[in-house]
N, C-alpha and C positions, 0 to 999 in steps of 0.2 A: 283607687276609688273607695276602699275602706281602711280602718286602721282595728291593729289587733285589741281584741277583750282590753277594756279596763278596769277590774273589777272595783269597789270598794275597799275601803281601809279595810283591814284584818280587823279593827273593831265594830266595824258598821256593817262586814258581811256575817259576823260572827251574830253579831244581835238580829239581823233582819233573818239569820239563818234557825234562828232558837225560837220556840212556843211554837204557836201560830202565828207563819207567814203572811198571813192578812192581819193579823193582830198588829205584829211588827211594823208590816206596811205603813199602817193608819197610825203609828205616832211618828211618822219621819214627817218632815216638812217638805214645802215644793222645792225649795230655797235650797233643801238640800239635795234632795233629787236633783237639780237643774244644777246644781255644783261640783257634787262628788260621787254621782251615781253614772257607771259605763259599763255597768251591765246586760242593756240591750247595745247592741250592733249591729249595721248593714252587714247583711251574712254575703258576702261575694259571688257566692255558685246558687242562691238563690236567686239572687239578683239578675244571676246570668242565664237561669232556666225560666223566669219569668218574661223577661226581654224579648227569650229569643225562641220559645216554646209556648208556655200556658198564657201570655198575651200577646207577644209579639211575632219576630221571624226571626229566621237567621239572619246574624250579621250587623243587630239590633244594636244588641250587647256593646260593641268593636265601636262601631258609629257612638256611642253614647259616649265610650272611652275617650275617644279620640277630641269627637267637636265640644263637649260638655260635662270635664274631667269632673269637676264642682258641681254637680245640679243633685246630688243624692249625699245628703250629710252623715255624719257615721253615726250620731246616736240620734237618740229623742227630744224631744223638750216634756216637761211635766205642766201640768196646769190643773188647777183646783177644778174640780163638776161647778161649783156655785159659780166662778167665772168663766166656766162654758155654757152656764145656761144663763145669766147674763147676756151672752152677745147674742144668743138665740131669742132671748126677747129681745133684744133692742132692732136684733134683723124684721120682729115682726113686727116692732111698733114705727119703725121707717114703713114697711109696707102698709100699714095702714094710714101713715100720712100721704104718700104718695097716691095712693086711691081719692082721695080728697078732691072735686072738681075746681075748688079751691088754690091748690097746690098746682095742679097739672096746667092749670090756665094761666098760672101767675111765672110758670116755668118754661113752658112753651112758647107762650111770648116773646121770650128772649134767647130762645133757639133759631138755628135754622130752618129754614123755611122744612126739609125734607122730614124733620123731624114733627112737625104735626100731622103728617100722611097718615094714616092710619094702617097701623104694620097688621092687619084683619085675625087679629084674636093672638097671635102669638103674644106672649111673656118675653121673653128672652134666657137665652139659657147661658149657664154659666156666671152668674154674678159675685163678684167676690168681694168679700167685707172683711177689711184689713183692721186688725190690730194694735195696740203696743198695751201690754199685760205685765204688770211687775205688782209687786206686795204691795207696793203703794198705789200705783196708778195703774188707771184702764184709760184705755180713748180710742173709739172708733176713728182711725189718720186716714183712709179713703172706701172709697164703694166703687168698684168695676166693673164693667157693663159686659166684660170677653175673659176673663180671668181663665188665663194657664194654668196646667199643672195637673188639672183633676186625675189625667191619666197615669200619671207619672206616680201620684199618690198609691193607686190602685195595686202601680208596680210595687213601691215601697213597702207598702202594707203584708206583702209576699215575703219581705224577703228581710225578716228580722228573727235575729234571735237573742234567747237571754241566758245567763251561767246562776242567774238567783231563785231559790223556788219563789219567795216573793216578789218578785219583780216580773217571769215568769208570765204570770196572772194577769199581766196587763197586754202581752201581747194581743195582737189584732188576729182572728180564727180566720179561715183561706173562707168562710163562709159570710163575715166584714165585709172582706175584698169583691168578691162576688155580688155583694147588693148592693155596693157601690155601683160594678161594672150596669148591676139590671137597673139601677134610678137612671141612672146617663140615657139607658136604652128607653125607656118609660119615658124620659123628659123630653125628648126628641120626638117621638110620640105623640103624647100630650102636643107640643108646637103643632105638629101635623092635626090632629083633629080640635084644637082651639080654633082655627084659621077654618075651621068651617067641610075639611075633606072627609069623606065619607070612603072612599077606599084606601085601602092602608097603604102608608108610607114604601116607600120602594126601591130611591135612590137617593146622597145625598153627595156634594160638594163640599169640601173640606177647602176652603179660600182663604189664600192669603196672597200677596206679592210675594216673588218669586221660593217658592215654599220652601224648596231645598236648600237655602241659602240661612233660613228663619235660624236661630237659637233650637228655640223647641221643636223643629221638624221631625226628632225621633217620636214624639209625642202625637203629630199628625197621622204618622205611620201607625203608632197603638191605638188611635182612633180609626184610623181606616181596618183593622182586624179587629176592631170591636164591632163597628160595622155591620163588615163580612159576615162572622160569626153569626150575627143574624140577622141571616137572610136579607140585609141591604145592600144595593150596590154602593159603594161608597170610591171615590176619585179624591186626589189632593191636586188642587190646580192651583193657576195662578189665574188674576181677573181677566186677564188678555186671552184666556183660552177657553172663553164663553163666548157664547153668542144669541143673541135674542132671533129666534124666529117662529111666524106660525103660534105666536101666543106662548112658546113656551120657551125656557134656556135652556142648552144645552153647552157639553162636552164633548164632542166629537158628534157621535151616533147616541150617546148617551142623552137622553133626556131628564133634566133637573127636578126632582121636588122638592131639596129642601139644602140649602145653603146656609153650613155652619161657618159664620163668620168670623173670621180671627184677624180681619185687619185693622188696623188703628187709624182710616181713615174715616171717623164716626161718621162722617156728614156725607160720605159718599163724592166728596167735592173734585177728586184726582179727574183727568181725563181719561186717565187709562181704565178706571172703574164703571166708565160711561154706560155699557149694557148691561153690567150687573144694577148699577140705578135706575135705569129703565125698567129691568125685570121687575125689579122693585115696586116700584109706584105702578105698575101694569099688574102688580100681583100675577106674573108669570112662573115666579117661583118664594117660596115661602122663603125668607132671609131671619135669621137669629144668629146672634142680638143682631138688633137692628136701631136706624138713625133714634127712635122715640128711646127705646131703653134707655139708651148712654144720656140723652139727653135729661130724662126725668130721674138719672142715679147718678150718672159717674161722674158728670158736670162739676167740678170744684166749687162751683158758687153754690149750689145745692146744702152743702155743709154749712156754709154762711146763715144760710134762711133755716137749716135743720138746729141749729146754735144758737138763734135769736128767739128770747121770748116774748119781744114783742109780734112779732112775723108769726111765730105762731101763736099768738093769742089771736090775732086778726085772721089767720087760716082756719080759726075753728079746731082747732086743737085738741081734744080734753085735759084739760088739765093732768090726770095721772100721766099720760105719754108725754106731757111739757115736760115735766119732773124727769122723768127717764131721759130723754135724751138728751137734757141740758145738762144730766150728770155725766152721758156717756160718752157725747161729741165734743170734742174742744174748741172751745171758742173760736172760729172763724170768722175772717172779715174780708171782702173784697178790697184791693190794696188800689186806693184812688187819690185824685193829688190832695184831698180832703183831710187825708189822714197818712200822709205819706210821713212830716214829721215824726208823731208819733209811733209811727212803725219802727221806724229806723233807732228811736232812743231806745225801742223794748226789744228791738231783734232779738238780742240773746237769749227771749225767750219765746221767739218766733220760729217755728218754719214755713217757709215760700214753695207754696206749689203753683205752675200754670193751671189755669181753670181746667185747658181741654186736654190736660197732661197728661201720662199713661208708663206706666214701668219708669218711676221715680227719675225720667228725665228734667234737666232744667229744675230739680225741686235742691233747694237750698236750706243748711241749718242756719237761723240768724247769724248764730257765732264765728259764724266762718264766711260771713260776706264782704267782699272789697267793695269801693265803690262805684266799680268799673258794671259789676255784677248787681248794684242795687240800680244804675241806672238802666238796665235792663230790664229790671224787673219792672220799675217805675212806665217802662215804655210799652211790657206788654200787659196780657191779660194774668194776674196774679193776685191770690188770696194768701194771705197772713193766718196760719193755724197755731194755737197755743201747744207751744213745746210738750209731749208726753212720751218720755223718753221710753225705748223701746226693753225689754225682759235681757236675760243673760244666761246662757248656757255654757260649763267648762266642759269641751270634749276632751279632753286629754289628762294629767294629772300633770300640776306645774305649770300649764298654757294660761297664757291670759282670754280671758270668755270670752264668747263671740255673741253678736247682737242678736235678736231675732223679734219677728211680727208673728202673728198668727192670722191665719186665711182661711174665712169660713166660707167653702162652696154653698151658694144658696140657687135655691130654684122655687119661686113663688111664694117664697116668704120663708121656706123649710131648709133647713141647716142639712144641705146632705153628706159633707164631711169637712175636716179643720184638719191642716196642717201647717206646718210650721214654717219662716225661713231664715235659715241663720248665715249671718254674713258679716264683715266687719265694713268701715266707712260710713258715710251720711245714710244710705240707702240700701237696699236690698239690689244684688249686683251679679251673683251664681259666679262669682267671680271670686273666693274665698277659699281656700285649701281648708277642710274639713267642713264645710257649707253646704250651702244648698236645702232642698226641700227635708224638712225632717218630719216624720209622726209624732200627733200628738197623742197622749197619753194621760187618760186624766187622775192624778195623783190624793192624796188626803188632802184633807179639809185643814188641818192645824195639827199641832205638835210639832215634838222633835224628839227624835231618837235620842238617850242617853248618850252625853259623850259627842252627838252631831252637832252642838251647837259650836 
């Protein structure tokens, strides 16, 4: 699950080790950090008292090993403050298009019917805004409406260490880690008294189809002791093991208030999910994220209409937030037989995602499509995204770099942490030796260390 120290070259530990360490720091580049810097590492027996002690339980740890060798990468990524505060405006200035009665009418519309329900004051928690950050290019590539990992982050954030005094400095304080764990607790919360409830919060459901089966189920399990820890009761069920009666859902004996939702069936459409939809539109238990969220964010056509400046000139717009997001999102188009020609001549600098798509299934690089696979795309729901190739991180000395996005947990418009995922292939896949989620770290601004270039 990790690999030993790598430090820097004997010239570039020597120089980031002389003057001032923060001096030193601020003339290296990101370019070089994200190349030749393996300084910080997943420390192993942190990893493994965080899991299975100060967030988790016994047995955490073993389970993690075993089902999700790859989900905790060995080092960091670096990325500039100015493009991390960048994506935190562009998270605000999406949420303030999406407030727009404008937007929400023109969106809805062409939703499912469950999705203009009115989910009675919740947000949605968990949203994540996906990445691809390199010296040259930025591009907001998706918005999701249930985005993993938060927890998983909280773990990692424990369980780093560094062998440089300047490098050192960037680590994340066990006191990071903890206001993460208390916003999660706070956001959950908030859901609870937006929807209107005046006694506090008490129980919640942690749902998915068959949970223990999920990828991320040790992550369930760290949500369920977070929980605990306070003072909630918290269950991980499967939809089949609810039941609506008397006005309210439950668990067993256990009575529902509040359903964090983790399945990817947006619209609630399965049969199997039939009394959790009911609770639903009966408002018998508070659902987050729910059908409206996904539908007003994580929608792929969404990107299409956030892309277009004519759409938002007609949405009412203001102009400065036109400017911003037409720099930030890449040109998106919904892929119809209107423009199917021309798609197929620019693939190579296209990628193909399904509209209601989710964990970079079905999504395709132009470059690499047969046309076995474009007549697929032709037949279902698919939008066309201008190519914005993903950043690069070397974990090892000698290895060829691995890809990675960055993932900004948001809750109401507020960036409440960015991590990174590095993987090789079209897609992010946890499926990569030395991969997986990494911390980020936010590096200098420009320069380069003597001799780094």
């Amino acid at each position: 699950m990790t690999q030993p120290l790598l430090p820097l070259s004997d010239k570039d530990a020597a120089y980031l080790s002389s003057a001032s360490a923060s001096a030193a720091l601020a003339e290296v580049s990101i370019e070089t950090l994200n190349s030749r810097c393996f300084c910080i590492s997943l420390d192993h027996e942190a990893l493994r008292a965080a899991l299975e002690s100060t967030l988790g339980q016994p047995g955490l740890f073993e389970l993690v090993r075993e089902r999700c060798p790859y989900l905790f990468a060995a080092h960091p990524v670096f990325v500039a403050p100015a493009q991390l505060e960048r994506m935190a405006e562009l998270i605000r200035a999406i949420e303030s298009v999406v407030a727009l009665p404008a937007y929400r009418e023109l969106v809805l519309a062409r939703s499912p019917a469950i999705a203009r329900h009115d989910p009675g004051g919740a947000k949605g928690v968990f949203f994540g805004y996906d990445f691809h950050i390199t010296e040259d290019g930025f591009g907001l590539i998706e918005i999701n409406s249930n985005a993993g990992g938060a927890m998983l982050n909280a773990v990692l954030a424990r369980a780093q260490r560094a062998c440089c005094p300047a490098i050192e400095q960037l680590l994340p304080s066990a006191l990071q880690a903890e206001s993460l764990e208390a916003s999660i607790i706070a956001m959950f919360r908030q859901e609870w008294a937006l929807a209107g409830h005046e006694r506090p919060l008490r129980s919640i459901a942690i749902v998915d189809e068959a949970p223990q089966q999920q990828y991320l189920y040790p992550e369930f399990l760290l949500f369920q002791q977070l929980f605990q820890r306070h003072d909630l009761q918290a269950v991980i069920a499967d939809p089949s093991e609810l039941s609506l009666r008397d006005g309210r859902l439950w668990h067993g004996e256990l009575a529902i208030d509040l359903v964090y939702n983790r399945l990817t069936d947006f619209a609630l459409d399965d049969p199997a999910h039939a009394q959790l939809r009911e609770a639903y539109l009966q408002r018998a238990s508070l659902l987050t994220p729910h059908p409206q969220a996904h539908a007003l964010y994580a929608d792929k056509r969404n990107l299409a209409l956030l892309s277009d400046a004519q759409q938002l000139q007609a949405l009412g717009v203001p102009e400065a937030t036109q400017t911003l997001l037409l720099a930030a999102i890449p040109h998106t188009e919904v892929v119809d037989p209107a423009n199917a020609e021309r798609l197929w001549r620019q693939r190579k600098q296209l990628f193909f995602k399904p509209c209601a798509g989710y964990g970079s299934r079905a999504a395709y690089r132009g470059d690499k499509l047969t046309q076995r696979v474009w007549q697929e795309i032709l037949a279902g729901d698919y939008v066309a995204q201008a190519l914005v190739l993903p950043g690069q991180r070397v974990m090892a000395h000698e290895t060829p770099a691995l890809k990675f996005d960055l993932r900004d947990y948001a809750y109401n418009g507020e960036v409440q942490w960015v991590a990174a995922r590095l993987y090789q292939g079209q897609t992010t896949n946890f499926r990569t030796p030395g991969g997986g989620f990494a911390p980020v770290y936010p590096g200098p601004e420009g320069g380069c260390a003597p001799g780094c270039d």
